[in-house]
C-alpha positions, 0 to 999 in steps of 0.5 A: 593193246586196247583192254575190253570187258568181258564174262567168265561163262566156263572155268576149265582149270587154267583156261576159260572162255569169255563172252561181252555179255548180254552179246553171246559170243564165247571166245578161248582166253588164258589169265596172266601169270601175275594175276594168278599169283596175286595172294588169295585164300581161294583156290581158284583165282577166277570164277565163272560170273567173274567180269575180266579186263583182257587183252586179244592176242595170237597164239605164237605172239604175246599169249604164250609170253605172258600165259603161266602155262604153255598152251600148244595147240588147243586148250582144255576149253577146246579152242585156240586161246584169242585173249589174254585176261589181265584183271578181274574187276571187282565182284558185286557179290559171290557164293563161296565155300571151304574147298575140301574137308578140314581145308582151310582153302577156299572155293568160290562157286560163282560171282555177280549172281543176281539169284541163286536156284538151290535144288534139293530133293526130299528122297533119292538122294536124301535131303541132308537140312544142315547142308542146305541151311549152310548154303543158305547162309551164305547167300544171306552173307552176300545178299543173293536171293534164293530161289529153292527148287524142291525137285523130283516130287513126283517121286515123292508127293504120294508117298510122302505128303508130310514130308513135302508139307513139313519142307514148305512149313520150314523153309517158306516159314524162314521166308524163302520161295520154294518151287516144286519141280519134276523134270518128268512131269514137267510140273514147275517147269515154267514157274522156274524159267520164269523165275530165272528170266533175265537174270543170272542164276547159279543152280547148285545143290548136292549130287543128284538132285538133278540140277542138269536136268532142271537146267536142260528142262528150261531150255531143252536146246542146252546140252548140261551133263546129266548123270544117274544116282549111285544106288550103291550110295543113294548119292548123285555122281559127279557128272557136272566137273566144271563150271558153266554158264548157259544161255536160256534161249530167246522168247523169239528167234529175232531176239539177239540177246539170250532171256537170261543166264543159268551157271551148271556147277558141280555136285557138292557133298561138303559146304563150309562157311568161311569168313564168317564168325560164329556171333555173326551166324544169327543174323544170316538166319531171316526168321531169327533175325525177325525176332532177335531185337526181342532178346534181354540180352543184347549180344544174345547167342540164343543158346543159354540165355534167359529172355530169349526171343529166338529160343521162345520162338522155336519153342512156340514152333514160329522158328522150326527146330530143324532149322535152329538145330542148323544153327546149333551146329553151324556154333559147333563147327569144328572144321568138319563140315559134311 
């Protein structure tokens, strides 16, 4: 059979659905049972951006021969598999995090982005700096731009306005773009749209923060999941189980190809570095890295060091503490990571 290329667009556990993209025509595929038992740290062999080779089949011939698991009737993707993926080629970049607590287990969240839209809100639920910064960090790691949409100001610019000043003051001081978004108002709306046009972008953040929601503002023809904040907790429910890519709709009804690509991926309330050691760490960090050639000490860990550029800087307020605290903590990392 004749091998073609193709797009993960979901991740349902053992099944996907694929698309020969920019062409948006998503068809049901299972992955070969050799490829999934090919040795790796990541919990999940195959990620939504993933570029596959795979091979069409019918249900009752070479599918069910080669698939790990019998798949009667229809998959969880909720269609009859008509491919069978039998390699994944190789990944231009990723965004990757340790998969539970103390694990030392992987999770890759997505592959070949061309931009990360990371959501956070200052309040409801409360905006945790550390986590965000880690985030952060392994976008650096693997060179995916960011985009940080601060999300539900209309909650919180009155009430707040240090809060929201001193936010951009930290982050579009390390050198990152921050939208402000509201999906009530509407308010940043079409910044972000335009900010993800022609591009792959993963929308991640913590539970609540609205990601859905911005997503459906973008293109109110998507139907993402959408949930509300535990008020037992202040935290988002996990609405969004799976990972899913959607199409932004066309600036013409005549136009075949889709403006771009937006992946919905579920809340998180845990991000750990992998891979990565601590005298690395700095060098993720733009706005340390922009001074750290100052240091007297090369190797410098900016923490004890006499002559350091980077601590000089946080002291002279040019690198915020919140951010250089994040790298204090990320150093001391002991597996925990919440």
């Amino acid at each position: 059979m004749e091998e073609r290329i193709a797009t993960v667009i979901k991740n349902a556990g053992s099944h996907y659905l694929l698309s020969e993209l920019p062409r948006w025509e998503p068809f049901p595929a299972v992955l070969r049972g050799k490829v999934r038992l090919q040795k790796s740290s990541a919990t999940n062999p195959i990620a939504v951006g993933d570029r596959v080779s795979y091979i069409t089949a019918d249900e009752k011939g070479p599918l069910l021969r080669v698939a790990s698991q019998p798949c009667t009737g229809k998959c969880s993707t909720g269609a009859i598999p008509s491919a069978v993926i039998t390699e994944i080629l190789p990944r231009r970049n990723y965004v990757i995090r340790k998969s539970t607590n103390l694990s030392r287990q992987s999770h890759i969240i997505a592959a070949n982005l061309d931009q990360a839209v990371i959501a956070v809100s200052l309040f409801f639920p409360e905006i945790k700096l550390p986590f965000l910064d880690r985030i952060l960090v392994t976008c650096e790691v693997y060179k995916i731009p960011v985009v940080i949409a601060l999300n539900k100001v209309d909650l919180y610019r009155d009430e707040a306005p240090e809060a929201l000043a001193e936010f951009h003051r930290i982050y579009e001081g390390a050198g990152y773009r921050v939208i402000e978004t509201s999906c009530k108002t509407g308010e940043g709306i079409d910044s972000l749209r335009e900010a993800c046009g022609g591009k792959l972008s993963l929308f991640s953040g913590e539970s609540g923060v609205g990601k859905s929601s911005l997503i459906k503002a973008i293109d109110p023809s998507l139907d993402p999941k959408i949930g509300k904040i535990s008020l037992a907790h202040l935290q988002g429910k996990h609405t969004t189980s799976l990972y899913e890519m959607y199409p932004i709709s066309g600036s013409a009804p005549d136009v075949p190809e889709p403006a771009g690509y937006l992946i919905d991926s579920p809340g998180l309330r845990g991000f750990g570095l992998v891979d990565l050691e601590k005298e690395e760490i700095a060098k993720y960090f733009p706005e340390m890295l922009r001074v750290a050639d100052e240091c007297r000490f090369v190797p410098c860990t900016h923490t004890h060091e006499p002559g350091c550029a980077v601590k000089a800087a946080v002291d002279a307020g040019q690198i915020s503490a919140e951010r250089y605290n994040s790298y204090l903590g990320m150093l001391e990392e002991d597996g925990k990571f919440r």
